[in-house]
C-alpha positions as MATLAB code, in Angstrom:
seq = 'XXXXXXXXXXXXXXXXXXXXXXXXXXXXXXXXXXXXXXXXXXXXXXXXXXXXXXXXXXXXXXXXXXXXXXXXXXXXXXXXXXXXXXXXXXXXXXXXXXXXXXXXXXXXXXXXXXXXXXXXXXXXXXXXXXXXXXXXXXXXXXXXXXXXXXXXXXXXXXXXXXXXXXXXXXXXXXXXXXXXXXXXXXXXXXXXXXXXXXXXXXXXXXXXXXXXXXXXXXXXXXXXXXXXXXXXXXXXXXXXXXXXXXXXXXXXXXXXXXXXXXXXXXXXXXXXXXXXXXXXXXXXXXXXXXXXXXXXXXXXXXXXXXXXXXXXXXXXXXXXXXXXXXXXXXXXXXXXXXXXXXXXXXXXXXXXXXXXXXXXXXXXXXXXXXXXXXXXXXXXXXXXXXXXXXXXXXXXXXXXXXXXXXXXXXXXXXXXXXXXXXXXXXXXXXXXXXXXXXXXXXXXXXXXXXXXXXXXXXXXXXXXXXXXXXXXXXXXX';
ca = [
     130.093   -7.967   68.948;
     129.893   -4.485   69.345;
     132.527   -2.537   68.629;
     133.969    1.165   68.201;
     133.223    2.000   64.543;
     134.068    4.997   62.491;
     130.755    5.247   61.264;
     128.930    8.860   62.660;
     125.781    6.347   62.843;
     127.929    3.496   64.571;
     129.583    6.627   67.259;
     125.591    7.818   67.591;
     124.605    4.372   68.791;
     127.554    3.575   70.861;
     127.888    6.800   72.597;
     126.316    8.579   75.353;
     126.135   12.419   75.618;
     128.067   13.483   78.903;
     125.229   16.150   79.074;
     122.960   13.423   79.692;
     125.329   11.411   81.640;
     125.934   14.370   84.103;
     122.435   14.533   84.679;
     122.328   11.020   84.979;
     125.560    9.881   87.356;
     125.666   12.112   89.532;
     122.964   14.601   89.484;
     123.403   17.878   91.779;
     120.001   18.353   91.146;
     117.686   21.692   91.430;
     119.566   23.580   93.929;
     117.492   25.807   95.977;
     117.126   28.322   99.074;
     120.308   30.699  100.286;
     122.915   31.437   97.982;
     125.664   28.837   97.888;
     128.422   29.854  100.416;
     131.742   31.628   99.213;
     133.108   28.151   99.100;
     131.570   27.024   96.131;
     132.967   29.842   94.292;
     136.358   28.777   94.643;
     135.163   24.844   93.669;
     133.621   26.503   90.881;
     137.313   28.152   89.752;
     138.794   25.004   89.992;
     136.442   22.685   87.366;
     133.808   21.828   89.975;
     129.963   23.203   88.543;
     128.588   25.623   90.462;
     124.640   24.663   91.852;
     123.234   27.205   89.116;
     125.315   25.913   86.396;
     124.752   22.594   87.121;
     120.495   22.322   87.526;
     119.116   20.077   85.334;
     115.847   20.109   86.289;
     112.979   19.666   88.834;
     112.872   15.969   87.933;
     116.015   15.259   90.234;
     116.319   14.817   93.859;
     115.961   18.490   94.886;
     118.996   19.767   96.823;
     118.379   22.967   99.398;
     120.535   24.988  100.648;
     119.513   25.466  104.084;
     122.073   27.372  106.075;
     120.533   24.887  108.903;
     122.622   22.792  111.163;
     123.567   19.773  110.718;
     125.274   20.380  107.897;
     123.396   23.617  105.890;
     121.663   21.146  102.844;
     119.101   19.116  102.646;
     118.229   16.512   99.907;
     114.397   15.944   99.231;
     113.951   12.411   97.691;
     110.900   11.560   95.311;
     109.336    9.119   93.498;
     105.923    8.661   91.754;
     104.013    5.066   91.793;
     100.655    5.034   92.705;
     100.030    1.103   92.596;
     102.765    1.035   95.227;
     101.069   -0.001   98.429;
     105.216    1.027  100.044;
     107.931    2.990   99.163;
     111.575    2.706  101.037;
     114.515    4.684  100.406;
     118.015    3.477  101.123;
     121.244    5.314  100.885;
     125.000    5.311  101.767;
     124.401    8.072  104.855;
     125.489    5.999  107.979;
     128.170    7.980  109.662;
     130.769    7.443  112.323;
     133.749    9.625  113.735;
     137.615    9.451  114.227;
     137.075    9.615  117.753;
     134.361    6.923  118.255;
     136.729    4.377  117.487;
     138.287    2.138  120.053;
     141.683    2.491  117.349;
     143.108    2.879  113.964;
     144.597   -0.393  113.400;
     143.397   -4.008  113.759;
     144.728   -7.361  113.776;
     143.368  -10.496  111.547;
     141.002  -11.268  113.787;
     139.749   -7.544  114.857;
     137.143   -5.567  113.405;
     136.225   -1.964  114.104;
     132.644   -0.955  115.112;
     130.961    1.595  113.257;
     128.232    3.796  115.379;
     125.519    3.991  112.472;
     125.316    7.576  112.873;
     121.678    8.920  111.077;
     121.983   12.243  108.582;
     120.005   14.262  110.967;
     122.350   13.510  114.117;
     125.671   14.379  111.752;
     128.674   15.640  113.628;
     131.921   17.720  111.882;
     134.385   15.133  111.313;
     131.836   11.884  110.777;
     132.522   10.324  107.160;
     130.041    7.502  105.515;
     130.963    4.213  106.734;
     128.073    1.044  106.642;
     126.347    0.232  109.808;
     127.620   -3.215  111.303;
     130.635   -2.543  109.627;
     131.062   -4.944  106.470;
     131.813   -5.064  102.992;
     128.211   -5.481  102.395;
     126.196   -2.409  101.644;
     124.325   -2.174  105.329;
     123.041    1.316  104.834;
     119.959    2.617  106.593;
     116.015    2.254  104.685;
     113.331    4.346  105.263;
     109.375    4.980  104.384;
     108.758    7.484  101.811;
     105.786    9.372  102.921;
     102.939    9.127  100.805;
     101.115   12.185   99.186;
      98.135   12.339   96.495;
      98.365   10.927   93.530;
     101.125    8.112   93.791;
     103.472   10.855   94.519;
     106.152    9.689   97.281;
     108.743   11.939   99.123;
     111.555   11.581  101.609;
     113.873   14.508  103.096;
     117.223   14.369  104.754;
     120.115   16.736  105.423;
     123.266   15.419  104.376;
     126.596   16.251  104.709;
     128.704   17.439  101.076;
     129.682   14.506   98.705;
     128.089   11.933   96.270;
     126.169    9.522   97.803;
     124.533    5.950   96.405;
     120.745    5.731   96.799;
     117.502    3.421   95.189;
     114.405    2.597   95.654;
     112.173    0.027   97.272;
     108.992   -0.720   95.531;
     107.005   -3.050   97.387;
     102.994   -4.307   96.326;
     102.385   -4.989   99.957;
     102.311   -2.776  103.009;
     104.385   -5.025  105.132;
     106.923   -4.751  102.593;
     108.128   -8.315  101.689;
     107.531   -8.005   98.185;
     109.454   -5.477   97.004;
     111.605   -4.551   93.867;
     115.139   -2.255   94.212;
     115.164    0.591   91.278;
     117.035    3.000   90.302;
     115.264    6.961   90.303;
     113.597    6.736   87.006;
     114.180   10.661   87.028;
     118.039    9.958   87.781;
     118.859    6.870   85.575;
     122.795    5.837   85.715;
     124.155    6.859   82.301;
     124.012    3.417   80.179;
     120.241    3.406   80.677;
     117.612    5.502   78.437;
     114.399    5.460   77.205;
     113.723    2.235   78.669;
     116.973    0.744   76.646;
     120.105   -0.325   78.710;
     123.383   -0.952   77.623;
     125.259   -3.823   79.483;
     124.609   -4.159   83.157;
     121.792   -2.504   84.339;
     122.402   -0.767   87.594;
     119.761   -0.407   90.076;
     120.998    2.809   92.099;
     121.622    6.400   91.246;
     123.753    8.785   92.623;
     123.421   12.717   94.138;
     125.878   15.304   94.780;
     125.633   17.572   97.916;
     127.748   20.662   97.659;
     129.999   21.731  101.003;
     128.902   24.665  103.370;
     131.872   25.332  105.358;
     129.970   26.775  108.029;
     129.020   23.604  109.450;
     132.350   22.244  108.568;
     131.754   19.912  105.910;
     134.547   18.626  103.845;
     135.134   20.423  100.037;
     134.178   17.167   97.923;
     134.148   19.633   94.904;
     136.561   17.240   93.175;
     133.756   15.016   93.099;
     130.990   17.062   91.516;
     130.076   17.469   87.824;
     132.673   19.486   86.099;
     131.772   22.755   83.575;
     133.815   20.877   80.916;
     133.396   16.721   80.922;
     134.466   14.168   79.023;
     132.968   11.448   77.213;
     131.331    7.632   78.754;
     131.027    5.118   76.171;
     129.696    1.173   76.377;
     130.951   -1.617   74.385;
     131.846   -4.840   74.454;
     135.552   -6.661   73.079;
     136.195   -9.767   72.722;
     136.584  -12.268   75.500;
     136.255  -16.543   76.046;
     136.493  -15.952   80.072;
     133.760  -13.567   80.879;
     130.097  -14.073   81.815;
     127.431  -13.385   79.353;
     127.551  -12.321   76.374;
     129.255  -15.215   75.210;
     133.152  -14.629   73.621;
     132.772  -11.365   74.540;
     132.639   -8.680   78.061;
     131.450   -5.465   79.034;
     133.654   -2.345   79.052;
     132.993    1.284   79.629;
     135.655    3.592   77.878;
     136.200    6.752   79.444;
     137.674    9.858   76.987;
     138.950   13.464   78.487;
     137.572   16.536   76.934;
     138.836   17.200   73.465;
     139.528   13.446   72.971;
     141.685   13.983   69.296;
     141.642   10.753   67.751;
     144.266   11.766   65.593;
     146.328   13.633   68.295;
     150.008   13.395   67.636;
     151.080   12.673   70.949;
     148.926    9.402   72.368;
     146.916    9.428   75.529;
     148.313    7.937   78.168;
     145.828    5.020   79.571;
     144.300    3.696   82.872;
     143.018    0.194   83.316;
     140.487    0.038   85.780;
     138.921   -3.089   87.613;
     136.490   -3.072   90.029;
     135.513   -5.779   93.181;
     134.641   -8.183   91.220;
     131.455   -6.245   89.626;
     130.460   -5.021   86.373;
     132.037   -2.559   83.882;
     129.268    0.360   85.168;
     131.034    0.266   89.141;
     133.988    2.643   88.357;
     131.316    5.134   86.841;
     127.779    5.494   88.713;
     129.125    4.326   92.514;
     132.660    5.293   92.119;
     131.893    8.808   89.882;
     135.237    8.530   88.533;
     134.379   10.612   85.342;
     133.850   13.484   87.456;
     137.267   13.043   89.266;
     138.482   12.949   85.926;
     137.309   15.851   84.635;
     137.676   18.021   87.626;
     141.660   17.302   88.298;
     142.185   17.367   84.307;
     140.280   21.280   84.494;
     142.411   22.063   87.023;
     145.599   20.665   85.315;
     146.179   18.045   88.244;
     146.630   15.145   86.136;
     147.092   15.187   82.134;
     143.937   13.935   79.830;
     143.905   10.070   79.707;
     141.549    7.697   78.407;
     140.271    5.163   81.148;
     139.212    1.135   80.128;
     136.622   -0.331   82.986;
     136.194   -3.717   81.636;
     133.843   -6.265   83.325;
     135.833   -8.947   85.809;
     131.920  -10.655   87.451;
     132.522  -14.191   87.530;
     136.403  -14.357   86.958;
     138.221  -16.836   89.126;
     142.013  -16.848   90.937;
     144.412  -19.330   92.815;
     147.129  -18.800   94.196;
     149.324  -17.199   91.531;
     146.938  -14.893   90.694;
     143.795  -14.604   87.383;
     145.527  -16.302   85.026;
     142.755  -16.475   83.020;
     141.604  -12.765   83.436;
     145.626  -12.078   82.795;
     145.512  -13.488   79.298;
     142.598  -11.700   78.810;
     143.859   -8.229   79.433;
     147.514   -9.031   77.734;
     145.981  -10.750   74.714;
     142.971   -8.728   73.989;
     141.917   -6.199   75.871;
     145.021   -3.895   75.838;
     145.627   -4.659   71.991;
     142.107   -4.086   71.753;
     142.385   -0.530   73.197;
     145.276    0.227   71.584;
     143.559   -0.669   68.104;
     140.206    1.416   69.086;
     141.805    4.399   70.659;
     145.055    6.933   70.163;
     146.811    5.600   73.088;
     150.911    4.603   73.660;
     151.897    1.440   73.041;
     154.571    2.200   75.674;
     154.079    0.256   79.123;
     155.058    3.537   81.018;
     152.125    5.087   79.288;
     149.946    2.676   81.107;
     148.396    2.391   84.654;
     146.078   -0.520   86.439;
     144.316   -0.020   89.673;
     141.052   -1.270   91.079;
     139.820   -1.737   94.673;
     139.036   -4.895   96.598;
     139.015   -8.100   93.949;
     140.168   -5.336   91.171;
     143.089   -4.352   93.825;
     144.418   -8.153   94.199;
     144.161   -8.108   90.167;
     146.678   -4.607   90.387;
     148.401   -6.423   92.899;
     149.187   -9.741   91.213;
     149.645   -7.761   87.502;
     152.580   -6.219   89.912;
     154.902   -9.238   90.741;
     153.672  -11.355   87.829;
     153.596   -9.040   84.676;
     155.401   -6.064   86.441;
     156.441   -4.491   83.052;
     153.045   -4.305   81.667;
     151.855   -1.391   83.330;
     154.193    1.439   84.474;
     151.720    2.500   87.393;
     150.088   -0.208   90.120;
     147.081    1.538   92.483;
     146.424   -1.440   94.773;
     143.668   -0.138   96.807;
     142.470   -2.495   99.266;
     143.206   -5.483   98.467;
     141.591   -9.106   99.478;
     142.906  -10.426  102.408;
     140.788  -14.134  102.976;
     141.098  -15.138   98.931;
     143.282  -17.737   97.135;
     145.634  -14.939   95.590;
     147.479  -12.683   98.009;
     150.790  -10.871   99.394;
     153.819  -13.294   97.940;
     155.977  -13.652  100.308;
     159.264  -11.651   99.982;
     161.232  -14.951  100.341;
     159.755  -16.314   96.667;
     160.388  -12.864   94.739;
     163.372  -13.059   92.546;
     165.779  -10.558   92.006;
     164.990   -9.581   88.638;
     161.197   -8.939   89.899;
     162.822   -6.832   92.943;
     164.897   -4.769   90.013;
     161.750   -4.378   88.132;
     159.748   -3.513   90.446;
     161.843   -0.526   91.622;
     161.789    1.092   88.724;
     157.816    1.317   88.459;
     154.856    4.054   90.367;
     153.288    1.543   93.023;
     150.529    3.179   95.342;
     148.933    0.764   98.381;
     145.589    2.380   99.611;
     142.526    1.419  102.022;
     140.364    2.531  104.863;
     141.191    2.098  108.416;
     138.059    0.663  109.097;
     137.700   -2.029  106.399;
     137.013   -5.582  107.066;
     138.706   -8.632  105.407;
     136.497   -9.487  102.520;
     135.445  -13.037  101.465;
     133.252  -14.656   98.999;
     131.016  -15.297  102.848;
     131.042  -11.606  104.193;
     133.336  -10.096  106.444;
     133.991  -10.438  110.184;
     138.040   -9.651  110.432;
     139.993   -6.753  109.958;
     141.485   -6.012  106.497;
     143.367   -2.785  107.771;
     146.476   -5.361  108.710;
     146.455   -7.118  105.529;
     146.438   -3.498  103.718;
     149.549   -2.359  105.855;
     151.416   -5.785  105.096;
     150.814   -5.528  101.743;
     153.505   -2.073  101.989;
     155.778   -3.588  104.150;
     156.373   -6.478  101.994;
     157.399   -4.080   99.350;
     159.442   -1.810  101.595;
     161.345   -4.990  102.914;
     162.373   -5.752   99.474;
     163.746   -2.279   99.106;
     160.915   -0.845   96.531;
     159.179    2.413   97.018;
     155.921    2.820   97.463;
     153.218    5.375   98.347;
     150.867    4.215  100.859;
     147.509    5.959  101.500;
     145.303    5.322  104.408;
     142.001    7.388  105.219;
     138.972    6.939  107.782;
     136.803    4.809  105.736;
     135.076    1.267  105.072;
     135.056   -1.075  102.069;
     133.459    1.501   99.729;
     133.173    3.982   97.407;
     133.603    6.628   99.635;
     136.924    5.766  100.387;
     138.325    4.624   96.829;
     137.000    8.306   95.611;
     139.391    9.147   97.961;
     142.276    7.202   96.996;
     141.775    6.556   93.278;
     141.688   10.785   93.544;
     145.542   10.441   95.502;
     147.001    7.753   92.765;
     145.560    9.653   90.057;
     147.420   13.138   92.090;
     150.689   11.437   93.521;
     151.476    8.775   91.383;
     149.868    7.656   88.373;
     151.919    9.131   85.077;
     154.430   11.010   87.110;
     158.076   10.093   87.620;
     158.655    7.376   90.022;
     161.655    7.673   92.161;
     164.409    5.299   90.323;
     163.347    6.912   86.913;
];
């Protein structure tokens, strides 16, 4: 088992530079053509790199600053293969609008359409949203045009934000055989030099900057911050995960200036993800960047952040119990062994999306004073575990409850997710999952934006928990 040793050899091996990680994640790329609007200068102030700053080379997807409608970038794409009879490209750039939709709200048996708007037809106001609407990734492919030597290319404008892209490698021209890759040029941070750690991921990420002239939104928040913090990979010990036997995946997140010895211990955030792999929380969700961004800025205090692994763990209708016993017996005294965090239950925080919501969720009534802060962002509607209902919560959970930061979050266009797909509305379930707190009497903080089942909404949210509620005093304390 690997662990976190004190060894500078052991911390060499285990750890991965954030230089290389920025790079890496989320890579802003060369930035090129008209100086970057006034804009960025004021992301910039606030923690957010600046495109000069943050260039890391002509390897990465080249970003241009166009001053050109739609949206005043564009993103050239490449790739370099030449045994590869085809090259696609896909990426999270479907959009849709406010306005396009028939409403805000469905019922159990509703789902909203999505219009599967392309990058170069982008309209002020559209956000990223997969095209039919589901919780499965149905983003738009495209050729890569071909140029001498095995060199492949692909240009888009897109609007500001990070967005999710791989390749499609195919030995045929019709393109049935085909293998999804990462960018070799852009690898996701656990991967170097052909060695991965953990779960390898087969996507990479970019970051487009905002030019408020064509009124896209500030996603500075987002971007690679002047000052990061530190990703490592490691494993602790576990009997309920998938391979490697007895033990599971984790990525460890530290601020800037981690002190190990600090007298004062970090406050810590458990993070789970939709029933994926330890890597989720930090290549698709870019929560590292958050991080460092809102802690520059002074938004949220320094914390350390555990993304451990829950692929293959099961429910019913209580809730994980096996994934339960695993966090309670191991993984938080693990953490709290490995790192200089408090011991105090107020000092912690759970939230995840989707499956790692209804794990926040059932934490809530079943070990409510474990954690101090609950982020439930869009939970599971169609799965064995979900809502209690009020009439089986005691009184002592009710009192317990009250006293603790709970935060309900999802996008007004999500479906309800099932092990099958999706073909209902989740927005309901999301909404009923506050008012069975409220009808008990306990506060919470509900958060609703124009969004699907993905990362680009729970960049959103995890951004408003981590802003409104996480670590701050709820309102019986």
């Amino acid at each position: 088992m690997s662990t976190l040793a004190s060894s500078p050899t052991d911390s060499r091996r285990l750890h991965r530079s954030r230089a290389l990680a920025t790079a890496s994640v989320l890579a802003i790329a060369t930035v090129t053509g008209a100086g970057a609007p006034a804009a960025h200068a004021s992301a910039t102030a606030s923690g957010a790199a600046s495109p000069a700053t943050a260039h890391r080379g002509a390897s990465s997807p080249v970003v241009t600053h166009t001053g050109r409608k739609p949206t005043g970038y564009q993103v050239r794409f490449r790739y370099h293969d030449a045994k590869a009879a085809l090259v696609r490209i896909t990426g999270s750039w479907y959009f849709t609008n406010p306005d396009e939709l028939s409403s805000y709200t469905t019922g159990p048996e509703e789902l909203l359409e999505t219009t599967g708007r392309l990058p170069a037809d982008w309209r002020v106001g559209d956000f990223p949203v997969s095209s039919p609407n589901s919780s499965f990734p149905n983003w738009p492919v495209a050729d890569m045009t071909r140029h001498r030597g095995g060199d492949w290319s692909y240009t888009t404008p897109l609007p500001s934000g990070p967005f999710t892209y791989s390749f499609e490698v195919c030995s045929d021209a019709a393109g049935t055989d085909c293998e999804t890759v990462a960018d070799p040029q852009n690898l996701p941070w656990n991967e170097s030099h052909g060695s991965v750690q953990g779960t390898q991921i087969t996507s990479s990420e970019v970051y487009v900057p905002s030019d408020p002239a064509f009124g896209t939104v500030d996603l500075s928040y987002q971007g690679p911050a002047r000052v990061q913090g530190t990703l490592t990979h490691t494993t602790f010990p576990s009997s309920t995960s998938v391979p490697p036997a007895d033990e599971a995946y984790v990525s460890v997140y530290t601020p800037p200036g981690y002190d190990a010895h600090r007298s004062t211990p970090y406050p810590t955030l458990y993070m789970f993800g939709g029933g994926d792999n330890e890597m989720e929380w930090t290549t698709t969700g870019d929560l590292q960047n958050i991080l460092d961004n809102l802690i520059a800025t002074g938004q949220v205090e320094p914390m350390v952040v555990v993304m451990a692994s829950d692929k293959g763990e099961t429910e019913d209708y209580d809730g994980f119990p096996e994934l339960t016993t695993n966090v309670l017996d191991t993984l938080i005294p693990w953490t709290e062994s490995h790192y200089d965090v408090s011991a105090d239950a107020d000092r912690r925080a759970i939230a995840g999306q989707g499956f790692g919501g209804s794990i926040a969720q059932s934490m809530l009534y079943n070990h409510t004073d474990t954690f101090g802060y609950y982020g439930i962002m869009s939970p599971g509607s169609r799965a064995n575990f979900t809502t209690p209902d009020d009439s089986t919560v005691t009184d002592a959970q009710v009192a317990a409850m009250k006293t603790k930061g709970i935060f309900v979050s999802g996008g007004y266009l999500e479906p309800a997710v099932t092990p099958f797909g999706s073909s209902h509305g989740g927005h309901w379930y999301h909404a009923q999952a506050v008012k069975a707190l409220t009808d008990l009497g306990v506060p919470v903080t509900p958060d609703f934006v124009f969004g699907g089942h993905d990362m680009y909404t729970w960049r959103i949210t995890i951004h408003d928990f981590l802003t409104r509620v996480a670590f701050r005093p709820t309102p019986t304390s």
